[in-house]
Every structure is written in structure tokens, then in C-alpha cells.
Biopython code that builds the backbone (N, CA, C, O; Angstrom):
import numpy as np
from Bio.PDB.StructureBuilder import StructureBuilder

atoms = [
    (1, "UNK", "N", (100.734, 98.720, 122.494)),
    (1, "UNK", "CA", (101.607, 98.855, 121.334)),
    (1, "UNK", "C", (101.958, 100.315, 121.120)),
    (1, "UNK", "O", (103.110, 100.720, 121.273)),
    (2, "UNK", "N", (100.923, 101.124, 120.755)),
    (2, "UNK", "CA", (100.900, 102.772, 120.392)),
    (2, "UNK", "C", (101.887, 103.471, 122.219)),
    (2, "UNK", "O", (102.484, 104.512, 121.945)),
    (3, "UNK", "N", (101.986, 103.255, 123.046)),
    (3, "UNK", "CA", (102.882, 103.390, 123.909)),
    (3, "UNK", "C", (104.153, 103.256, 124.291)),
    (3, "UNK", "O", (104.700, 104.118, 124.979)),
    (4, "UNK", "N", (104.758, 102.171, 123.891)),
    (4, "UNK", "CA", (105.912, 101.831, 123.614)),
    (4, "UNK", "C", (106.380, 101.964, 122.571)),
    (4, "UNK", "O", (107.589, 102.189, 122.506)),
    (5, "UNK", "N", (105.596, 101.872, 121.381)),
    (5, "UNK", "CA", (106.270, 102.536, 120.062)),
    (5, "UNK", "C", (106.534, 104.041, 120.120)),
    (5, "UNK", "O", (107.397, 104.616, 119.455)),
    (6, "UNK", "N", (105.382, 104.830, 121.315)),
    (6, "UNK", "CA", (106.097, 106.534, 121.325)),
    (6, "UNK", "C", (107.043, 106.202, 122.289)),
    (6, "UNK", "O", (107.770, 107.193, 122.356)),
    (7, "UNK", "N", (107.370, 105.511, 122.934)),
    (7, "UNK", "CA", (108.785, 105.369, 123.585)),
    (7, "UNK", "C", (109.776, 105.439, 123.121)),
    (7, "UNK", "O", (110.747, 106.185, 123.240)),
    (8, "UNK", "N", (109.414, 104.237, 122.296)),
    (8, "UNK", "CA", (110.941, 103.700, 121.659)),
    (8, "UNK", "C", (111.027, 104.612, 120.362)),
    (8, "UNK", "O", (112.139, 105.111, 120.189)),
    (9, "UNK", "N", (110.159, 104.889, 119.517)),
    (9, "UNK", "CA", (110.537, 105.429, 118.500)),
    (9, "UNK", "C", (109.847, 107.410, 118.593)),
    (9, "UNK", "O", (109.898, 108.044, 117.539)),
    (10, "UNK", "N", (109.348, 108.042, 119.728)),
    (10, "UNK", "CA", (109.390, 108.952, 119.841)),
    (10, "UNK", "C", (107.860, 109.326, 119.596)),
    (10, "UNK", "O", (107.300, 108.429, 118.966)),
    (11, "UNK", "N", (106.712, 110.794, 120.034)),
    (11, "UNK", "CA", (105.863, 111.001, 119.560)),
    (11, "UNK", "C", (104.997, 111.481, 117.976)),
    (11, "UNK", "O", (103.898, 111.305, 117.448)),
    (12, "UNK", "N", (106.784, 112.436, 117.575)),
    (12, "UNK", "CA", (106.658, 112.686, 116.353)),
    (12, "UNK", "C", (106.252, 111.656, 115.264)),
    (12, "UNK", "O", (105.259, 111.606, 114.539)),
    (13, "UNK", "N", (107.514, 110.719, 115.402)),
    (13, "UNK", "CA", (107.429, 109.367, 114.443)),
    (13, "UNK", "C", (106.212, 108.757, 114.004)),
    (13, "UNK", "O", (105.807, 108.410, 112.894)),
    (14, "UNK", "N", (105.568, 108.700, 115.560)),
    (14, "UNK", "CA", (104.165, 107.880, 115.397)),
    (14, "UNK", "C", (103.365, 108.479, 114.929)),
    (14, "UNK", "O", (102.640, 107.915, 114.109)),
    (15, "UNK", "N", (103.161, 109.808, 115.233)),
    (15, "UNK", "CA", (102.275, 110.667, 114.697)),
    (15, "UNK", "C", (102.459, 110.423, 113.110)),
    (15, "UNK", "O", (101.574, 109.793, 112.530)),
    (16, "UNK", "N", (103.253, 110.760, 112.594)),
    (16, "UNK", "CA", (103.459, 110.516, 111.342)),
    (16, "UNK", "C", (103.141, 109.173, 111.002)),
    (16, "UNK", "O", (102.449, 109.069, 109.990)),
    (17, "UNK", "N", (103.459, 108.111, 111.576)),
    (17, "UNK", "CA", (102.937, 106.989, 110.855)),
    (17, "UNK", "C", (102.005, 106.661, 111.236)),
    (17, "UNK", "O", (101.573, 105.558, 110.902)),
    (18, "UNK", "N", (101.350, 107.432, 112.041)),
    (18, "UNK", "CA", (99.568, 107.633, 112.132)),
    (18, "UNK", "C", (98.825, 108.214, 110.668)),
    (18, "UNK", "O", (98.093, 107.485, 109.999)),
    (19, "UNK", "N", (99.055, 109.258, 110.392)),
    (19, "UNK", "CA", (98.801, 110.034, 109.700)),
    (19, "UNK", "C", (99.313, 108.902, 108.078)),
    (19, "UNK", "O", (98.585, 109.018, 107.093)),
    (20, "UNK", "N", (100.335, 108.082, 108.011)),
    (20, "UNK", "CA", (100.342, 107.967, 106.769)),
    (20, "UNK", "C", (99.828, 106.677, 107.148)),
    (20, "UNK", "O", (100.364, 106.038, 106.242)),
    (21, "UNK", "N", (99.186, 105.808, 107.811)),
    (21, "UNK", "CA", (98.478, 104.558, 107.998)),
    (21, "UNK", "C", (96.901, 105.250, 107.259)),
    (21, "UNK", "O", (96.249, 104.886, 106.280)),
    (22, "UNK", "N", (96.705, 106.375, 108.247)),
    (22, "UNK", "CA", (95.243, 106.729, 107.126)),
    (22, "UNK", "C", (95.304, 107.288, 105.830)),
    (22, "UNK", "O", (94.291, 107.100, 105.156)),
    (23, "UNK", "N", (96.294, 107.977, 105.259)),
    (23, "UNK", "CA", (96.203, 108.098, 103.933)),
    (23, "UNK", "C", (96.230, 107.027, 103.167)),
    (23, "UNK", "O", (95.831, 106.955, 102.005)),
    (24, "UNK", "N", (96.778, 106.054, 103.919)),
    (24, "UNK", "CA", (97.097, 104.614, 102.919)),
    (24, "UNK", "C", (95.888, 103.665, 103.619)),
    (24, "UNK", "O", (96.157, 102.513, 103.958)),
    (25, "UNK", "N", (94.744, 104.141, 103.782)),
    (25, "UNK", "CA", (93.777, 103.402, 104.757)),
    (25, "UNK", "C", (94.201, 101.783, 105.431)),
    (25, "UNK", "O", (93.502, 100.771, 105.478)),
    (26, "UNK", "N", (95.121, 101.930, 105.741)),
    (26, "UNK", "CA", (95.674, 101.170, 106.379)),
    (26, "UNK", "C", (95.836, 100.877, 107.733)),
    (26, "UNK", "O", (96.997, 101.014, 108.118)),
    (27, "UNK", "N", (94.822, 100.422, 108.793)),
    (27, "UNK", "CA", (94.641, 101.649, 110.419)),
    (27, "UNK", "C", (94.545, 99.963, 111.025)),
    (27, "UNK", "O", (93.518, 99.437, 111.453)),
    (28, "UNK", "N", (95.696, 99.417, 110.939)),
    (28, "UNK", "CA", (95.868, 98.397, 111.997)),
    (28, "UNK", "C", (97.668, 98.284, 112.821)),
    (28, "UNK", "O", (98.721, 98.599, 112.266)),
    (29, "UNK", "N", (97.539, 97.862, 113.927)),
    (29, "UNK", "CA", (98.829, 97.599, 114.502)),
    (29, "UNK", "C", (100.473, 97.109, 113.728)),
    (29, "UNK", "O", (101.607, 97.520, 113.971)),
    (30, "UNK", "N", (99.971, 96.062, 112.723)),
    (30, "UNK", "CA", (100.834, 95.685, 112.134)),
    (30, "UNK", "C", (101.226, 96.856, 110.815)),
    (30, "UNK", "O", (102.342, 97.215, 110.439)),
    (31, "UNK", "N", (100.222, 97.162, 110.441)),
    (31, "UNK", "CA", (100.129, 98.462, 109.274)),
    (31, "UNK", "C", (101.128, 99.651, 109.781)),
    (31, "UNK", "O", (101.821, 100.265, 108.969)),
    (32, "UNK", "N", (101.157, 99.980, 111.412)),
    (32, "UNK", "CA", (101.798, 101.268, 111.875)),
    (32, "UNK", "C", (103.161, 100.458, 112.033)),
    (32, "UNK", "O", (104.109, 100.931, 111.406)),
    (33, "UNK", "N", (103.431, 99.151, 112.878)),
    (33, "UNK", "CA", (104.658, 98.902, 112.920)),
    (33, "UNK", "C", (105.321, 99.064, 111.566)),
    (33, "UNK", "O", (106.320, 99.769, 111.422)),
    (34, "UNK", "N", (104.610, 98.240, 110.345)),
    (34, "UNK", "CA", (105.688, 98.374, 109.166)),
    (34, "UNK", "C", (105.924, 99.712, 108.632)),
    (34, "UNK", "O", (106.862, 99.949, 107.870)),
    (35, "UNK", "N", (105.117, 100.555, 109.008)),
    (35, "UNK", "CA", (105.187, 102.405, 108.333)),
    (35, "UNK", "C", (106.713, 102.778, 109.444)),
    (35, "UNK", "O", (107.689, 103.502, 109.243)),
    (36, "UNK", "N", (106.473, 102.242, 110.164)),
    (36, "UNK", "CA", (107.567, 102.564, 111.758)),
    (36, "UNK", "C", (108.835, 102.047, 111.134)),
    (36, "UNK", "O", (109.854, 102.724, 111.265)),
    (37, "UNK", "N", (108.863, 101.167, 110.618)),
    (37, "UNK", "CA", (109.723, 100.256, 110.689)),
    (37, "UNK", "C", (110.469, 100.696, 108.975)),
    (37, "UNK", "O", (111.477, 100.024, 108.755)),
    (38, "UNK", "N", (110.215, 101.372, 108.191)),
    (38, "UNK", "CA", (110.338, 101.750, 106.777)),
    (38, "UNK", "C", (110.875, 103.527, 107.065)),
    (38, "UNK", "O", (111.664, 104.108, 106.320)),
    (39, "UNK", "N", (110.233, 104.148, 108.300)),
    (39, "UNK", "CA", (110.678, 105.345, 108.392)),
    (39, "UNK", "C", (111.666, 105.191, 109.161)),
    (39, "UNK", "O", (112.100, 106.265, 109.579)),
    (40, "UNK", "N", (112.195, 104.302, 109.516)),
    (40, "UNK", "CA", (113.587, 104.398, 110.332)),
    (40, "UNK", "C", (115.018, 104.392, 109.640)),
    (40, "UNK", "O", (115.308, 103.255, 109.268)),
    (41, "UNK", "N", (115.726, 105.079, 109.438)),
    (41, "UNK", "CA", (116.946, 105.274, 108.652)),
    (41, "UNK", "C", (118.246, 104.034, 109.622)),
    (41, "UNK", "O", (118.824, 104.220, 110.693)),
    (42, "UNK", "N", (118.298, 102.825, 108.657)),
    (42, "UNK", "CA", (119.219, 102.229, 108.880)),
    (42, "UNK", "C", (120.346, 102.164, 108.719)),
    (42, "UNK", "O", (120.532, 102.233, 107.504)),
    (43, "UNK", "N", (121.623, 102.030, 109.437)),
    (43, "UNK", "CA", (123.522, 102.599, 109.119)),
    (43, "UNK", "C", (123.892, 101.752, 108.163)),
    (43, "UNK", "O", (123.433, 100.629, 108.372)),
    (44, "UNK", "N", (124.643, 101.848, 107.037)),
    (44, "UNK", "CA", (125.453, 101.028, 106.349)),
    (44, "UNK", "C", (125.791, 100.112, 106.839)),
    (44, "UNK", "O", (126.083, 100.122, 108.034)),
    (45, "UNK", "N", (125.868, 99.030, 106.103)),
    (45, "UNK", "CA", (126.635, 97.922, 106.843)),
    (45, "UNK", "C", (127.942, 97.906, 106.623)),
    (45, "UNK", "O", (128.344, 98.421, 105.580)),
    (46, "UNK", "N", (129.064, 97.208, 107.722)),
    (46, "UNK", "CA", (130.112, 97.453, 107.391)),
    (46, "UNK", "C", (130.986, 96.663, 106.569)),
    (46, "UNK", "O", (130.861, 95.449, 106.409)),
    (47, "UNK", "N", (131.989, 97.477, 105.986)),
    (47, "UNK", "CA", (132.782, 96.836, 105.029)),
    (47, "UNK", "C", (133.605, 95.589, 105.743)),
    (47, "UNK", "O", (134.152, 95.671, 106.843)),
    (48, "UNK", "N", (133.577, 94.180, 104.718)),
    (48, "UNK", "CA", (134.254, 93.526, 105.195)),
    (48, "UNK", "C", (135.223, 92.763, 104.348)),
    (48, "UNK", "O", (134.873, 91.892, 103.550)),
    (49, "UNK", "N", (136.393, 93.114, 104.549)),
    (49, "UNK", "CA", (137.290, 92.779, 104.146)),
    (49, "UNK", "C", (137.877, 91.403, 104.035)),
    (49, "UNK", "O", (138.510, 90.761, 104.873)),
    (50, "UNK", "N", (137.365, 90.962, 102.263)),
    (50, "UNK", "CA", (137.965, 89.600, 102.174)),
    (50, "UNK", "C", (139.347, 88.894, 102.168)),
    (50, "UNK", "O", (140.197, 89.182, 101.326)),
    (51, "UNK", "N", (139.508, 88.144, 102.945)),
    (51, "UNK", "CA", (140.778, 87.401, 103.114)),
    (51, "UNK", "C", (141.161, 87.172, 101.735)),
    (51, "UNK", "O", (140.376, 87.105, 100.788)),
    (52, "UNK", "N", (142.643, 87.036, 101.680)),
    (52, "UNK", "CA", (143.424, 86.687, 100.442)),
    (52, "UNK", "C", (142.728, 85.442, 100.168)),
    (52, "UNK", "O", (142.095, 85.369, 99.115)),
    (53, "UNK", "N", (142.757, 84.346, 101.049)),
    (53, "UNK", "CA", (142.738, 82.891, 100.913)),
    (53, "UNK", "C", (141.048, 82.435, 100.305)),
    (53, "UNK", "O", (140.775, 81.418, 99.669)),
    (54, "UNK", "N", (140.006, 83.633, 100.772)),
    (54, "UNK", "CA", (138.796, 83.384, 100.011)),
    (54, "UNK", "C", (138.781, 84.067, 98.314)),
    (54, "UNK", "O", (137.858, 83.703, 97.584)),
    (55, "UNK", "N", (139.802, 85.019, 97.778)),
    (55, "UNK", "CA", (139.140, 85.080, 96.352)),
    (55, "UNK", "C", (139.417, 84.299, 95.603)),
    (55, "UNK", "O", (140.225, 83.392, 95.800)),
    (56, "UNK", "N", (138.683, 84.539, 94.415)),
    (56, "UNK", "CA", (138.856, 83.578, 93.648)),
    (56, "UNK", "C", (140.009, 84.103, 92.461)),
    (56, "UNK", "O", (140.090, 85.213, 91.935)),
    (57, "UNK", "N", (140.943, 82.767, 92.228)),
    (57, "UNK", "CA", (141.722, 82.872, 91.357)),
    (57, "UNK", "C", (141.458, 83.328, 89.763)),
    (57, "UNK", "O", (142.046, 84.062, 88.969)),
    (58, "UNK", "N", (140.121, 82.403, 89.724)),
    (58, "UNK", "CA", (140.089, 82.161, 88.292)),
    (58, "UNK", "C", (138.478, 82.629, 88.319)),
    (58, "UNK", "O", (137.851, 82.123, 89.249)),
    (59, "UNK", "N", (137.523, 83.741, 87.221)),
    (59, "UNK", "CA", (135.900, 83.275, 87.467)),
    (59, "UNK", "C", (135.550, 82.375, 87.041)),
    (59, "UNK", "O", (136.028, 81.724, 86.112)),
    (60, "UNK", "N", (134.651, 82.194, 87.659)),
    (60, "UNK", "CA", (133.462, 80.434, 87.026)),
    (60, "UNK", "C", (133.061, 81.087, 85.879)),
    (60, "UNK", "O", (132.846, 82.210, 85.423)),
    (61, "UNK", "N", (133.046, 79.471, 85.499)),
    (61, "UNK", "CA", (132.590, 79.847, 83.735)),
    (61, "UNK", "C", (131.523, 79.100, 83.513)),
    (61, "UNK", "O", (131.843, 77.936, 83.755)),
    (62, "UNK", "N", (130.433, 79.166, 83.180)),
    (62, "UNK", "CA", (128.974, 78.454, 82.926)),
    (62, "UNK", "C", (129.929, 77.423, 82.083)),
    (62, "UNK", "O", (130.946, 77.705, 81.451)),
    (63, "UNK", "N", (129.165, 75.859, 82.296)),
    (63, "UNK", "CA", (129.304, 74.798, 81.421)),
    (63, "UNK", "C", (127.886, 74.253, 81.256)),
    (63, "UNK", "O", (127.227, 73.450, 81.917)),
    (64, "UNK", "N", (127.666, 74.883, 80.275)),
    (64, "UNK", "CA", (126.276, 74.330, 79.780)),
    (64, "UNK", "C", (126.075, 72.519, 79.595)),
    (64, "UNK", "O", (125.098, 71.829, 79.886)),
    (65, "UNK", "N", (127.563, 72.067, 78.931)),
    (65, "UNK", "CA", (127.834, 70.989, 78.691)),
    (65, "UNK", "C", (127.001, 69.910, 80.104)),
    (65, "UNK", "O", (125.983, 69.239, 80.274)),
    (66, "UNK", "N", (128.207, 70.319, 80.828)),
    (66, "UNK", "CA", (128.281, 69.406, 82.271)),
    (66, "UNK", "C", (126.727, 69.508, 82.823)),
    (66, "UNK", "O", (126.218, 68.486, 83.283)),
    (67, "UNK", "N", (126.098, 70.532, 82.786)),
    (67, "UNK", "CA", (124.913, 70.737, 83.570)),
    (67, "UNK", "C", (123.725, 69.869, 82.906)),
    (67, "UNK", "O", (122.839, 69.263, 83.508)),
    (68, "UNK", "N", (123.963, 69.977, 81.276)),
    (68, "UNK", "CA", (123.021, 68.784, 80.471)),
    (68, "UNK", "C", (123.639, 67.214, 80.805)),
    (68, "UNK", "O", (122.882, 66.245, 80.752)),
    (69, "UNK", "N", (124.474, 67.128, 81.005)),
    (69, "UNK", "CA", (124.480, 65.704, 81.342)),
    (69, "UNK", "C", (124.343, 65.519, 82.642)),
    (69, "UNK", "O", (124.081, 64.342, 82.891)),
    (70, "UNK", "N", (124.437, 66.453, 83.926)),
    (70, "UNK", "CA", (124.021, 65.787, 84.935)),
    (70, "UNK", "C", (122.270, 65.918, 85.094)),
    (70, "UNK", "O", (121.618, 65.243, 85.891)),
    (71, "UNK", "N", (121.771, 66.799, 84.277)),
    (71, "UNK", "CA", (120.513, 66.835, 84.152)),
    (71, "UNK", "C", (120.135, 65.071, 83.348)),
    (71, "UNK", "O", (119.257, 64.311, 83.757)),
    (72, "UNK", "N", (120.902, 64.846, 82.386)),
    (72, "UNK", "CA", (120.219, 63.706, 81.795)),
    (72, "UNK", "C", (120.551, 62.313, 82.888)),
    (72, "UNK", "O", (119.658, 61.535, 83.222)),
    (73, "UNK", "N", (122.091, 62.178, 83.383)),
    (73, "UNK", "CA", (121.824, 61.488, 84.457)),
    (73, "UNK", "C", (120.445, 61.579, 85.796)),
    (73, "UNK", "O", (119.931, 60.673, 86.452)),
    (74, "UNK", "N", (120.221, 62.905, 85.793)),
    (74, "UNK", "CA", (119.221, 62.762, 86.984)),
    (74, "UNK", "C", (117.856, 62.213, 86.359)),
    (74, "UNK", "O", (117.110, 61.583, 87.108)),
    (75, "UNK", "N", (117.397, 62.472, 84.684)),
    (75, "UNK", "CA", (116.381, 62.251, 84.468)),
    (75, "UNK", "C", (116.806, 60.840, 84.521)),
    (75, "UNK", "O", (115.994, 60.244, 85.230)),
    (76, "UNK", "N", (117.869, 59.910, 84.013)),
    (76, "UNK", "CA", (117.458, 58.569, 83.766)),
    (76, "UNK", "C", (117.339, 57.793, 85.400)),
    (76, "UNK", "O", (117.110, 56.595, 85.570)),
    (77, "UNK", "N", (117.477, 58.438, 86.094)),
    (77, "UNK", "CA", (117.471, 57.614, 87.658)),
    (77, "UNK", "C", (116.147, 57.743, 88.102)),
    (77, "UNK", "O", (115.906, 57.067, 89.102)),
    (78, "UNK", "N", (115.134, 58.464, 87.622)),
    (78, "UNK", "CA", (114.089, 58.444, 87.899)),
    (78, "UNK", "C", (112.874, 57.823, 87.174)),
    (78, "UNK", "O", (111.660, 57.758, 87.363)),
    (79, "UNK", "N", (113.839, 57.364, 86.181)),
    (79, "UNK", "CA", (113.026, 56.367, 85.133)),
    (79, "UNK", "C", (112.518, 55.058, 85.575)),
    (79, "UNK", "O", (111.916, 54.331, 84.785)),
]
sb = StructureBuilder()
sb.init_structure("model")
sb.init_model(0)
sb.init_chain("A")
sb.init_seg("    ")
for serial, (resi, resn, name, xyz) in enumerate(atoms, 1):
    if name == "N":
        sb.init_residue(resn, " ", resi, " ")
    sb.init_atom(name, np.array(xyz, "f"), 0.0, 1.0, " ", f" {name:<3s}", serial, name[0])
structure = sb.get_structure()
């Protein structure tokens, strides 16, 4: 594991998430991957541009109404 993680993620890195696995007494494999895996700076994701045909015209509007009666239909079917 500790080999291929200085591969892939370099000697410095590990060192460091050596070093903060024992301040956080934390000194197992899975403990260094997630320190590894939290010090890695991830890219923005990209913007994606919604189609005309997906927005919405109008916003939803809570109906408290409708939701109590399909609630009371569901309770009486289980009666």
C-alpha cells in the first residue's frame, strides 16, 4: 500500500499523511488512505448548461392539502 501510494501520490504527501495519521492516533492503512484522499485538491466540476426544454416554467408549490389526503388514503389501505 505505503508504495504505491508514494507513487501515485508522491513522497512528500505521504509523509505528511504519515505524520498527521499519528497526531490523530490514527496509524492504520485505511486511516492514511482517507488523510490521502482529503489532502488531494479536487477541480470544479463543470458547468452544465440546462436545456431550455428542462426548466421549469412555473415553481412547485407545497400542497399540504393533497399530501394529507394521500397520506389518509394510504393509512386507510392498510387498515
Amino acid at each position: 500500500m505505503t508504495g504505491s501510494a508514494i507513487q501515485r501520490e508522491g513522497f512528500e504527501t505521504v509523509t505528511v499523511a504519515c505524520e498527521l495519521a499519528i497526531e490523530e492516533r490514527t496509524i492504520s492503512a485505511d486511516a492514511l488512505l482517507n488523510i490521502l484522499s482529503r489532502l488531494q485538491t479536487n477541480p470544479a466540476p463543470a458547468v452544465v448548461a440546462t436545456p431550455e426544454q428542462l426548466c421549469l416554467k412555473l415553481p412547485p408549490i407545497a400542497d399540504y392539502g393533497r399530501y394529507d389526503a394521500l397520506l389518509s388514503r394510504s393509512a386507510e389501505g392498510c387498515a
